[in-house]
C-alpha positions in Angstrom: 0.0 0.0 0.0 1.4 3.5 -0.8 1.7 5.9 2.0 -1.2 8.0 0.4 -3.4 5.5 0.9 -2.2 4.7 4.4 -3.0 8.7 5.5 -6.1 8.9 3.4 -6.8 5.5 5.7 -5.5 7.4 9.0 -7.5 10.0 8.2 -10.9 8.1 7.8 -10.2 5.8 10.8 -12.7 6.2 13.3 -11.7 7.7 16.4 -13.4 8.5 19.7 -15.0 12.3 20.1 -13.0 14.5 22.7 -14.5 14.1 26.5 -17.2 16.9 26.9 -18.2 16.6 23.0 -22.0 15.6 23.3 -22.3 18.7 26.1 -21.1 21.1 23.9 -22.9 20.2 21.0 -25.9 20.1 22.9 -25.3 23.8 24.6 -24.4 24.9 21.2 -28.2 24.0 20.4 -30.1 25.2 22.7 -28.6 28.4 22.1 -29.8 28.2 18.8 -32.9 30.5 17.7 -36.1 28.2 17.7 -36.6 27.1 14.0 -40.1 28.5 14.5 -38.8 32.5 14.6 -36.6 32.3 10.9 -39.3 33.9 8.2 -38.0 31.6 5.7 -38.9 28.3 8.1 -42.7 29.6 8.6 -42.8 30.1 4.8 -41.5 26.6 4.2 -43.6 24.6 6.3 -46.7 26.5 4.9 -45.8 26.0 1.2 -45.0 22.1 2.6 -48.6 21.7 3.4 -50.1 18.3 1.0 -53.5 21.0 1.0 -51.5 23.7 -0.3 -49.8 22.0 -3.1 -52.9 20.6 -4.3 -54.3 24.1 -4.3 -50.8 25.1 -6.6 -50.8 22.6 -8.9 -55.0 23.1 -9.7 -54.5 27.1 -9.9 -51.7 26.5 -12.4 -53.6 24.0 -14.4 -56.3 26.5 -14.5 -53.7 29.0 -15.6 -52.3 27.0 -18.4 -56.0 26.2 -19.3 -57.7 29.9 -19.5 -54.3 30.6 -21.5 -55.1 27.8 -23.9 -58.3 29.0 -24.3 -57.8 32.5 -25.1 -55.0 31.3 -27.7 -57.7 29.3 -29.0 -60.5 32.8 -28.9 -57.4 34.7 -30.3 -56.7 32.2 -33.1 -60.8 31.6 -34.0 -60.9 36.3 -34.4 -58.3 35.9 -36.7 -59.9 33.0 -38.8 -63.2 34.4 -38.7 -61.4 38.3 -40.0 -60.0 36.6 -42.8 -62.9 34.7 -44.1 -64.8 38.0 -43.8 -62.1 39.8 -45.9 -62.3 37.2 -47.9 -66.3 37.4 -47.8 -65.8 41.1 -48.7 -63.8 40.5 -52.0 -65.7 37.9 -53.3 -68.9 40.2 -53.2 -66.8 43.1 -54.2 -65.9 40.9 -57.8 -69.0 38.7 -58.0 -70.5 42.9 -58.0 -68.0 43.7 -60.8 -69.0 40.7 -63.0 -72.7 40.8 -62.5 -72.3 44.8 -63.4 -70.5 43.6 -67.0 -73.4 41.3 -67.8 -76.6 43.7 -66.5 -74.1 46.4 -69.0 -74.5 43.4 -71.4 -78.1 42.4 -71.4 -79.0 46.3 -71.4 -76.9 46.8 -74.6 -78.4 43.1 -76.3 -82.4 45.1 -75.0 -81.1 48.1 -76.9 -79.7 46.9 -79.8 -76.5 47.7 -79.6 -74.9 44.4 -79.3 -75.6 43.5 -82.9 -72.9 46.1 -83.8 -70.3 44.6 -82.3 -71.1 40.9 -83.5 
């Protein structure tokens, strides 16, 4: 074994704690702050609550849902202004044709679309 191994192994050995250890750890605890007084604890153990994740997860399915459905309002407006442009100039050359032919028919009443045969 190379002596790196043997200090890494010297090093990892278990040993006993120093006398008095467990008593200081233990002081050193109970001069903590109670958990109970740190802001971020209180706000952890609320958001923690099985009731209040429940309550997350539903309000952002209902977000993702009213945003899928005004996608889908948005999307049907745009359809329905396109078919009504497209409404628009459809009239707007079925008007133009139906105009040459009334022209027409006048002229063929009035005799004056012999000449031009």
């Amino acid at each position: 074994m190379n002596p790196w191994e043997e200090s890494l192994r010297e090093a990892l050995r278990r040993k006993a704690p120093p006398p008095g250890f467990a008593d200081r750890v233990l002081a050193r605890i109970r001069d903590l702050p109670a958990r109970e007084k740190r802001p971020w604890f209180r706000l952890r153990a609320f958001i923690a609550r099985p009731a209040l994740r429940w309550a997350a997860a539903v309000l952002c399915l209902v977000i993702a849902g009213s945003v899928a459905y005004r996608e889908r309002q948005e999307r049907q407006r745009r359809q329905g202004e396109i078919a009504r442009m497209q409404v628009k100039q459809a009239l707007r050359i079925a008007s133009v044709k139906l105009n040459a032919a009334r022209r027409m028919v006048q002229e063929v009443k009035q005799g004056t679309a012999q000449s031009r045969l």
